[in-house]
C-alpha positions in Angstrom: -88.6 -76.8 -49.9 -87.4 -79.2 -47.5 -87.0 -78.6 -43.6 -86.0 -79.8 -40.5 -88.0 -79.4 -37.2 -86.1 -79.3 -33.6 -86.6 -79.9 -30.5 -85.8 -76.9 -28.5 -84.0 -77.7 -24.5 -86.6 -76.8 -21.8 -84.8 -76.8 -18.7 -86.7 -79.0 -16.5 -88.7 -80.7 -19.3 -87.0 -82.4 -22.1 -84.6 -84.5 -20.6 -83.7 -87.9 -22.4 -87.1 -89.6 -20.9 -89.1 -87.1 -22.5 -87.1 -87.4 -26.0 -86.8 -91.0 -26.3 -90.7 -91.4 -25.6 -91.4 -88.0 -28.1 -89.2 -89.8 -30.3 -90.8 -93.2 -30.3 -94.0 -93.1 -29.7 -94.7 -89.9 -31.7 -91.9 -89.0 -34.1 -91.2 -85.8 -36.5 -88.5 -84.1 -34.8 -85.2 -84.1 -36.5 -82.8 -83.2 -33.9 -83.2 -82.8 -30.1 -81.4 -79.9 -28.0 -80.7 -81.2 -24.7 -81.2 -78.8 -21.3 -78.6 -76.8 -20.9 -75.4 -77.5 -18.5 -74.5 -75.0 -15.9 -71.4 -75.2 -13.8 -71.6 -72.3 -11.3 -67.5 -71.7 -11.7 -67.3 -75.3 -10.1 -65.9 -76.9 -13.2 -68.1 -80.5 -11.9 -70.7 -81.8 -13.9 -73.6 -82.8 -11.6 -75.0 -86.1 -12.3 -78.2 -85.0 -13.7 -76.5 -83.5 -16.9 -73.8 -86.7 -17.1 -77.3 -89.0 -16.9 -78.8 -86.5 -19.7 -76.1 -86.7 -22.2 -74.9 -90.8 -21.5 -75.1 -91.9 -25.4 -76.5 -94.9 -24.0 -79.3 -92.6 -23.0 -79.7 -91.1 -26.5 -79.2 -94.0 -28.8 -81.8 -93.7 -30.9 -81.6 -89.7 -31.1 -79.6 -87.4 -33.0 -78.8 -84.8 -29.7 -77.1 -81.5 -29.4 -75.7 -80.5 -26.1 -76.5 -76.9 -24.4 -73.9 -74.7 -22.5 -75.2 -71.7 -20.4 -72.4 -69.4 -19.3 -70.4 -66.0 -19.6 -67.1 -68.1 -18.9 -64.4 -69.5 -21.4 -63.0 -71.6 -19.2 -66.4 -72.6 -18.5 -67.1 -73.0 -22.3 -64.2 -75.2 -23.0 -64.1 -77.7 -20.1 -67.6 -78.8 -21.1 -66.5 -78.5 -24.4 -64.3 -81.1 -23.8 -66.2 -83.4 -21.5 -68.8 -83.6 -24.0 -66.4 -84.4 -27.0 -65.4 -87.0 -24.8 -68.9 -88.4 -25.0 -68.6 -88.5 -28.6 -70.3 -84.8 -29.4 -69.1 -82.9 -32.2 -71.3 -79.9 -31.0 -72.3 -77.1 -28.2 -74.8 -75.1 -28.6 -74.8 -72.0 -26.6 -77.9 -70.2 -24.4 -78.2 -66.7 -24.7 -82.0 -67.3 -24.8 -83.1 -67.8 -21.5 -85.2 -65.0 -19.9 -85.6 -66.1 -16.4 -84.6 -63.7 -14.0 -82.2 -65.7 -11.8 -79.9 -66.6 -14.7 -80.0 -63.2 -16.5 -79.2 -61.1 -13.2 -76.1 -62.9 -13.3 -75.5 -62.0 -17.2 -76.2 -65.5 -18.4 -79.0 -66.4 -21.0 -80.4 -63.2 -22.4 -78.6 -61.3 -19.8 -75.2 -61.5 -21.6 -76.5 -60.7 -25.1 -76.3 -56.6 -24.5 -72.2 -57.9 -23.7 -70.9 -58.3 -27.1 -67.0 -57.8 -25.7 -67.6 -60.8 -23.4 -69.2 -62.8 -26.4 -66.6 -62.1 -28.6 -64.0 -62.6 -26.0 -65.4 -66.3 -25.3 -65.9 -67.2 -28.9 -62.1 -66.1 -29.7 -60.7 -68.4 -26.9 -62.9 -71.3 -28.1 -62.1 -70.6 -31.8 -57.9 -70.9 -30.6 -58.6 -73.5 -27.9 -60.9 -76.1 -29.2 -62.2 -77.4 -32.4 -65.6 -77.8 -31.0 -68.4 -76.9 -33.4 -70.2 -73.9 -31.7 -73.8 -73.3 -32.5 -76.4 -70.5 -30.8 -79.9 -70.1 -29.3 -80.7 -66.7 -28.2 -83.6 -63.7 -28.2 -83.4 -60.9 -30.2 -82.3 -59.1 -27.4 -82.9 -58.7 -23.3 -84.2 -55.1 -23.6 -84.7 -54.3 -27.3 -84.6 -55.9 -30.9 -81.8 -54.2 -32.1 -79.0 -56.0 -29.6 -79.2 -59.2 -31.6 -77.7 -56.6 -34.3 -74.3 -56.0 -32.9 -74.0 -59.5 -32.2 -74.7 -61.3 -35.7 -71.3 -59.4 -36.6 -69.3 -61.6 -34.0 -71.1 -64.8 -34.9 -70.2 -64.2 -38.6 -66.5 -63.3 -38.0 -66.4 -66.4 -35.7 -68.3 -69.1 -38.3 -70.5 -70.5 -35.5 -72.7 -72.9 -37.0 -76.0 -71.3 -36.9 -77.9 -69.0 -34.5 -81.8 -70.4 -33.6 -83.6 -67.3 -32.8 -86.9 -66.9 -30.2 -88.1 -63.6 -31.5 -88.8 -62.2 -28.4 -87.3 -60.3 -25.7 -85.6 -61.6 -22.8 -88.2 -59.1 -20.4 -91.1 -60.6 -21.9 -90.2 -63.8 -20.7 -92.3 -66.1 -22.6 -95.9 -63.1 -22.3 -96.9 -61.1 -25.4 -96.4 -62.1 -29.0 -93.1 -62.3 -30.7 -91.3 -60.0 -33.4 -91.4 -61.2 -36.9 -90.4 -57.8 -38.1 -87.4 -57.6 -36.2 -86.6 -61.5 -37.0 -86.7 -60.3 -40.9 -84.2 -57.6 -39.9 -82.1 -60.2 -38.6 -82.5 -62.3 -41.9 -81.6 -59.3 -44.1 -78.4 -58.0 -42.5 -76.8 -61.2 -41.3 -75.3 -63.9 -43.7 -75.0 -66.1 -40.8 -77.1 -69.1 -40.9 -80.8 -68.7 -38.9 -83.2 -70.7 -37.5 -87.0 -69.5 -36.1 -88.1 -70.4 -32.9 -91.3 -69.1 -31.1 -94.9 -69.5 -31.1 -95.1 -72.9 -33.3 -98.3 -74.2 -31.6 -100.0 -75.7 -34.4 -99.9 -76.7 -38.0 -101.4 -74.0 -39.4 -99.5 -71.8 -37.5 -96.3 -73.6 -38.8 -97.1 -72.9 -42.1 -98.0 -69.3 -41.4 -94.3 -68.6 -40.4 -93.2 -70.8 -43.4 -95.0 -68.3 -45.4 -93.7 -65.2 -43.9 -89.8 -66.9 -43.8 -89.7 -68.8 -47.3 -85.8 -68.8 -46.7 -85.7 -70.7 -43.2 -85.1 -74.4 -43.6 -85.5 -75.4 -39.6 -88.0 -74.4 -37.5 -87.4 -75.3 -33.6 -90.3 -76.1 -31.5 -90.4 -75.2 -27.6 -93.4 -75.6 -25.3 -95.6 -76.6 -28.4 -94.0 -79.6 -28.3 -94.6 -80.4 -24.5 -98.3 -78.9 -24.7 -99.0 -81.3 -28.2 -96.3 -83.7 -29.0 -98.4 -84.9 -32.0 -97.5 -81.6 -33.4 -94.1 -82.4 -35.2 -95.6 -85.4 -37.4 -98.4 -83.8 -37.7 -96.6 -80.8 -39.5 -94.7 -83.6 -41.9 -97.7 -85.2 -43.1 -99.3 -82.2 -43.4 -102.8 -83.0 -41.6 -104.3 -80.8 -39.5 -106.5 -84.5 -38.2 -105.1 -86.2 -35.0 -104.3 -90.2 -35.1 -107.8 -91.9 -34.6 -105.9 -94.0 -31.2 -104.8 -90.6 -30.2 -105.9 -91.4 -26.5 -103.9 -94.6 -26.5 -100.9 -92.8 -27.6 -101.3 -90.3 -25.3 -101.8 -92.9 -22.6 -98.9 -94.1 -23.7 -96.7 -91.4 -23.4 -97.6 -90.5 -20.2 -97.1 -94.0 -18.7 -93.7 -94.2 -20.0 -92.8 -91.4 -17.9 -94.5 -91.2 -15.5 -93.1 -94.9 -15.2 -89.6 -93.3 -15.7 -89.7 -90.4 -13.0 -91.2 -92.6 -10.4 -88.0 -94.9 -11.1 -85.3 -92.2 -10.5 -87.2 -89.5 -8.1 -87.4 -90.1 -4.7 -90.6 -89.9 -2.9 -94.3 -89.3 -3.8 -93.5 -85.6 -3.6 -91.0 -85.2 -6.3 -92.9 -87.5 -8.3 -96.2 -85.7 -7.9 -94.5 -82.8 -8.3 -92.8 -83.4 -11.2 -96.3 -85.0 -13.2 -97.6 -81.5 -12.1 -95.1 -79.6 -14.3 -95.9 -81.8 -17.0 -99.6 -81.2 -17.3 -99.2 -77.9 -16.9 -98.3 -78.2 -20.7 -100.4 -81.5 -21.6 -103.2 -80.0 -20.5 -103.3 -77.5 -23.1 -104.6 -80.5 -25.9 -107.4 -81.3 -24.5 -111.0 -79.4 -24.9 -111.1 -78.1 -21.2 -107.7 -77.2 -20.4 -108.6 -75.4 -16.9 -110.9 -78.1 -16.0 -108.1 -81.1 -16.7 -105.2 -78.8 -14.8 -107.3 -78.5 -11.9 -108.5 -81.8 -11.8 -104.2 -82.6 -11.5 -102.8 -79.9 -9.1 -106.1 -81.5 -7.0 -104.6 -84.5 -6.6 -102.3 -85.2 -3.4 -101.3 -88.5 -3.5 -100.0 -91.1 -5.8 -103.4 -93.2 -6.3 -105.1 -89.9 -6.5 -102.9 -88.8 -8.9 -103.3 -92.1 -11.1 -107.1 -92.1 -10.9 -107.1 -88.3 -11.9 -105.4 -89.4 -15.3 -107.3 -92.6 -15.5 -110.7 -90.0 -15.4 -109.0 -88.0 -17.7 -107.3 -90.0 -20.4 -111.2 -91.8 -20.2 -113.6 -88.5 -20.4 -112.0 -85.7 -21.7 -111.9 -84.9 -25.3 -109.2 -83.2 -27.7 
């Protein structure tokens, strides 16, 4: 059976830098979700999300923009700014967990609200011809919410619905529900992607055993923490490149090249590189011991010569 793996938007994370180095250096994703776009009810698009979504900036990608917000008017004037870019597409966040987005009923937080997401979809479905897609939880509280919204997705034709199998309280702790994602298979015709917990290639192939009907998989932080991991699932090898370290040097030059062009300051630079190996620390041997050695460095030089010990000693 023939598949297709995404990339799945972490705020923060997989902006076009990140994609077009993924994309070149490593390869095996299909189709990239951009971070989403949040207006705040200013109807402005700040000039991080206009720099995200330039096609100049994703010329070599096949991208999908991301919407968060319980606001048709919301919905449809980015809907129209990013048809103006040349998208056919919006995909819509009911997934994230994090507190300060679903206190204000965004993300996972609006998922319980079935009125307000029907409402939305209805003025989209009369007001645009925007192709609307999903990515949400299986619910904020329990794994039954999901359930009253399939019905609306259905009677509305969006696209497809990419599905994290876990709850919007458990943020991204504890393990995720494949029982309750096979619910969501068996009662709902509309069209379902699986997302959550695609670390590795055996695990990929674990979940393509348990869901034989699923034809894309989307990959989150596995992707960040191992970005071998998507052509490493299409060849179906479970063995890392022998110039794995080069590639890896690679990648991280490219953006750390990239950030230290458009941040300002050693601070946001460090800062930013900080983030990052949260995540790429996870490939290597000694994760604890390669994080540490990073949030221990203070400066810019000591920064460089922490990676420089790293890329040179450590072993994944």
């Amino acid at each position: 059976m023939s598949y297709t793996l995404l990339s799945s938007p972490l705020q923060g994370f997989t902006d076009f830098r990140f994609r077009n180095a993924q994309n070149k250096i490593f390869g095996g994703i299909d189709t990239f979700y951009a971070p989403y776009i949040r207006l705040n009810g200013k109807m402005i698009i700040k000039n991080s999300y206009q720099r995200d979504l330039l096609p100049e900036n994703n010329s070599e990608l096949e991208v999908i923009p991301q919407i968060i917000t319980n606001d048709a008017d919301e919905f449809l004037f980015v809907s129209k700014y990013v048809q103006e870019l040349g998208y056919k597409e919006l995909n819509w966040n009911l997934g994230c967990p994090y507190p300060m987005v679903t206190k204000c009923g965004m993300g996972s937080g609006l998922i319980s609200n079935t009125a307000k997401i029907e409402e939305i979809l209805h003025r989209v479905k009369n007001e645009s011809d925007i192709t609307v897609s999903m990515k949400m939880r299986l619910g904020y509280d329990t794994t039954e919410e999901i359930l009253d919204v399939l019905p609306i997705l259905e009677k509305y034709a969006v696209k497809n619905v990419a599905v994290h199998a876990r709850l919007g309280k458990q943020l991204y702790k504890g393990g995720v529900h494949l029982d309750a994602f096979q619910t969501c298979i068996n009662q709902s015709n509309v069209k379902l992607y699986y997302n959550g917990d695609i670390t590795t290639v055996t695990k990929f192939k674990e979940m393509q055993t348990r869901f034989p009907s699923i034809d894309h998989w989307m990959i989150g932080r596995g992707l960040i923490s191992d970005p071998f991991l998507p052509s490493m699932i299409k060849q179906d090898t479970l063995e890392y490149p022998k110039n794995k370290i080069d590639l890896i040097s690679e990648f991280h030059d490219t953006l750390y090249q990239g950030y230290s062009e458009s941040l300002s300051g050693a601070t946001h630079i460090l800062l930013k590189m900080h983030h990052l190996w949260e995540y790429f620390s996870v490939i290597f041997e000694n994760p604890h011991k390669v994080h540490k050695k990073i949030k221990k460095a203070n400066s810019i030089r000591n920064y460089e010569t922490a990676v420089a010990e790293i890329l040179k000693a450590e072993r994944f």
